[in-house]
C-alpha positions as CSV (number, residue, x, y, z in Angstrom):
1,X,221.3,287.9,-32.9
2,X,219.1,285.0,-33.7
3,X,220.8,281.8,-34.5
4,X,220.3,281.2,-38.1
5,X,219.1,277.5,-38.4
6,X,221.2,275.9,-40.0
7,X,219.9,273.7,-42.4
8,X,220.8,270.5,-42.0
9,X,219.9,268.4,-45.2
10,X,221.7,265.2,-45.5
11,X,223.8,265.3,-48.8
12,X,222.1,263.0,-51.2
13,X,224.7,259.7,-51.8
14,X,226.2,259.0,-55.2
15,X,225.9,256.0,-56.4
16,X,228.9,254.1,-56.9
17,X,230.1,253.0,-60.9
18,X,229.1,249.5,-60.1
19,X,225.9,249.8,-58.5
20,X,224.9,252.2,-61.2
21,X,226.2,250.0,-64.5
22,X,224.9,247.0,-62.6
23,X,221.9,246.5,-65.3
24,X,224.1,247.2,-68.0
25,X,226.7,244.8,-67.0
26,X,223.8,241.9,-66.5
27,X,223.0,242.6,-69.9
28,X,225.8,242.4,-71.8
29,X,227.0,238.8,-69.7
30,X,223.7,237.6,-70.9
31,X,224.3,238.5,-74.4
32,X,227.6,237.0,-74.2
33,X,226.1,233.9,-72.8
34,X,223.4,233.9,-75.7
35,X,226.4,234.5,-78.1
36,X,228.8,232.0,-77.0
37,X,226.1,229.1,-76.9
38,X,224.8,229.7,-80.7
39,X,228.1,229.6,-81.5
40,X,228.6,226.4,-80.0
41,X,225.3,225.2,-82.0
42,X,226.5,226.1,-85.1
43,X,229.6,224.2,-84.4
44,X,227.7,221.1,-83.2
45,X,224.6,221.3,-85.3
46,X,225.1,218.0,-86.8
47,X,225.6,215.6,-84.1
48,X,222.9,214.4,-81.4
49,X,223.3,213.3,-78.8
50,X,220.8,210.2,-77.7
51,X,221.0,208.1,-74.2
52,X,218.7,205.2,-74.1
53,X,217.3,204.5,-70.9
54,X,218.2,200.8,-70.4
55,X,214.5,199.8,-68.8
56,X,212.9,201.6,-71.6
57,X,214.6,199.1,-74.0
58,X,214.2,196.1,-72.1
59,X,209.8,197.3,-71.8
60,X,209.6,197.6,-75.8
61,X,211.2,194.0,-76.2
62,X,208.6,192.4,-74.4
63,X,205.8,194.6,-75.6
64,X,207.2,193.2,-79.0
65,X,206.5,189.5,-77.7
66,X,203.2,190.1,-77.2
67,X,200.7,189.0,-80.1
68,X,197.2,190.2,-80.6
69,X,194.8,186.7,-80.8
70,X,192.2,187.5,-83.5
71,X,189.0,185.2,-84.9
72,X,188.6,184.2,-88.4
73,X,186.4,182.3,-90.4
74,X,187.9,179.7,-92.3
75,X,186.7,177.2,-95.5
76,X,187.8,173.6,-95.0
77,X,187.6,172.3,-98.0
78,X,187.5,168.3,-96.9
79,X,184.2,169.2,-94.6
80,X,182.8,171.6,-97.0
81,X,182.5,173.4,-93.4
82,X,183.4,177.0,-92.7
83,X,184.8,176.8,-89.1
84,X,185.7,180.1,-86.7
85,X,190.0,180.0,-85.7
86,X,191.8,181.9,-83.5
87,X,194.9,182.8,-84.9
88,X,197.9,185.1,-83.3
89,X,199.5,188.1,-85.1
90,X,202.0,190.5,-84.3
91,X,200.8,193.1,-82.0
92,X,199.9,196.4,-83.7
93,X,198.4,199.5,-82.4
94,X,195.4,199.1,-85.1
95,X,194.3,195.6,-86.7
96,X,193.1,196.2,-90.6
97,X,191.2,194.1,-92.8
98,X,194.1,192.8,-93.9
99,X,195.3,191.2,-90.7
100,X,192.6,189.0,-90.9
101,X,192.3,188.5,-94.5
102,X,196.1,187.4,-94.6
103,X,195.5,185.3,-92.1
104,X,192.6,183.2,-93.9
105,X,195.1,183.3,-97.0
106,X,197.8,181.5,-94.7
107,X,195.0,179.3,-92.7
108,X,193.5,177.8,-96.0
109,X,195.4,174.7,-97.5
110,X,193.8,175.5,-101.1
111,X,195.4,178.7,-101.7
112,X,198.4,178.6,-103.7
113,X,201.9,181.0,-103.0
114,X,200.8,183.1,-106.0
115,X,197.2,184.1,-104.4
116,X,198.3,187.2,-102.3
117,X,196.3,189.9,-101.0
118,X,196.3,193.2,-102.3
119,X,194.1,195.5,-100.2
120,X,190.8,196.5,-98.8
121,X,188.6,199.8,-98.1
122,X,185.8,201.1,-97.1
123,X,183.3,202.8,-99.2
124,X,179.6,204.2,-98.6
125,X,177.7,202.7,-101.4
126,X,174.0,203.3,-101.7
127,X,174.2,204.0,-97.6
128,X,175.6,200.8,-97.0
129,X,179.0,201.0,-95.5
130,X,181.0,198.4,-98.0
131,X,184.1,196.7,-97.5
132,X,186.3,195.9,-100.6
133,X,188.8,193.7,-101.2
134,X,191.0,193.3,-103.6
135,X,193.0,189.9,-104.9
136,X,195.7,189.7,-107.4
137,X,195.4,187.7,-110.4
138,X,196.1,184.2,-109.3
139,X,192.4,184.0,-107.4
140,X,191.0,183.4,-111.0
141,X,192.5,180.0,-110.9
142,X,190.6,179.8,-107.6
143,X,187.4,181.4,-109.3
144,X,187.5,178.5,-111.7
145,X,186.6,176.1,-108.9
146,X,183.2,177.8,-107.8
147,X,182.7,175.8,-104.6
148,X,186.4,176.6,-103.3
149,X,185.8,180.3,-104.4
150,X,183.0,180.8,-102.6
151,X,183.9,179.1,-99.5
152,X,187.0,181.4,-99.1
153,X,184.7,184.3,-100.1
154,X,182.3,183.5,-97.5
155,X,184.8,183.2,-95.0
156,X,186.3,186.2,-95.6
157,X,182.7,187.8,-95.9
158,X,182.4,186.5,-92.0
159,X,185.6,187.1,-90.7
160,X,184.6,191.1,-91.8
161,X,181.2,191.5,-90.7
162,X,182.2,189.6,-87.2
163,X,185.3,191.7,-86.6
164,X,184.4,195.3,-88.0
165,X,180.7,195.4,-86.5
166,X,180.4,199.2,-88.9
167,X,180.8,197.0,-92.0
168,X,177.3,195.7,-93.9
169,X,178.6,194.9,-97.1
170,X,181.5,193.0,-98.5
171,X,182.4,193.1,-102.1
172,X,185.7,191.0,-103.6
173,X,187.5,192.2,-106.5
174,X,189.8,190.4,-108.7
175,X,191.4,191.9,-111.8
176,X,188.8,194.6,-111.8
177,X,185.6,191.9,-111.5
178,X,183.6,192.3,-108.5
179,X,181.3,189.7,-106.5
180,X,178.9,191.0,-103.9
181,X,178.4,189.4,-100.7
């Protein structure tokens, strides 16, 4: 009689229970995980937590030192003479019209406490580009005296056309009346 071959296939393995649950177990610690630290959110929603790095501080003081030097015209009203100043003001990331505008107010010994400034903006009028600024009240007093008036209107008329090279036209308004420069 002929042998029989035998077979001889290898039994296939089973899998243990943790090799085969492995994914499901990594699954459901993550979503524990996910659980536990929304929990701990909710919790500690309304506190924050800041730590100030102690260099970082110590950079912004002395950037706060620093001042930005910026030119303006200024009426002198002894001389008759409009003269160009450098003046200092505290460093910003943008200087306005109103840096320098403030600073003629504070740099001209004929301007009273009550004369403030009250802003200025650009407009496109008849394709100029036009710079207007506007005084409060108290520059009528000033307006009464047409050689001081026009000084400090011709040196704030400078100080913008030198500093905002864009800028053609400068017109300044108080209480609504307007004089072109």
């Amino acid at each position: 009689m002929p042998k029989k071959e035998e077979s001889r296939e290898k039994p296939k393995k089973k899998k243990g229970f943790f090799s085969s649950t492995f994914f499901i177990i990594l699954l459901f610690l993550i979503t524990a995980a996910v659980v536990a630290i929304n929990r701990y959110d909710r919790k500690h929603r309304d506190e924050i937590h800041v730590t100030v790095d102690k260099n970082l501080v110590k950079e912004t003081v002395k950037d706060e030192e620093v001042q930005n030097k910026i030119s303006i015209f200024v009426y002198d009203s002894d001389t008759k003479t409009i003269s160009e100043r450098e003046i200092t003001v505290p460093r910003q990331i943008n200087l306005i019209e109103g840096d320098f505008i403030n600073g003629i107010i504070r740099n001209s010994n004929y301007i009273t406490e009550d004369m403030k400034f009250r802003s200025a903006y650009n407009l496109r009028i008849d394709n100029v580009n036009t710079t207007v600024v506007k005084l409060n009240a108290a520059f009528a007093n000033l307006k009464k005296n047409p050689e001081l008036f026009n000084g400090f209107s011709q040196a704030v008329t400078n100080t913008i056309l030198k500093n905002f090279p864009n800028i053609q036209s400068v017109i300044i308004q108080i209480d609504g009346e307007t004089n072109n420069q």
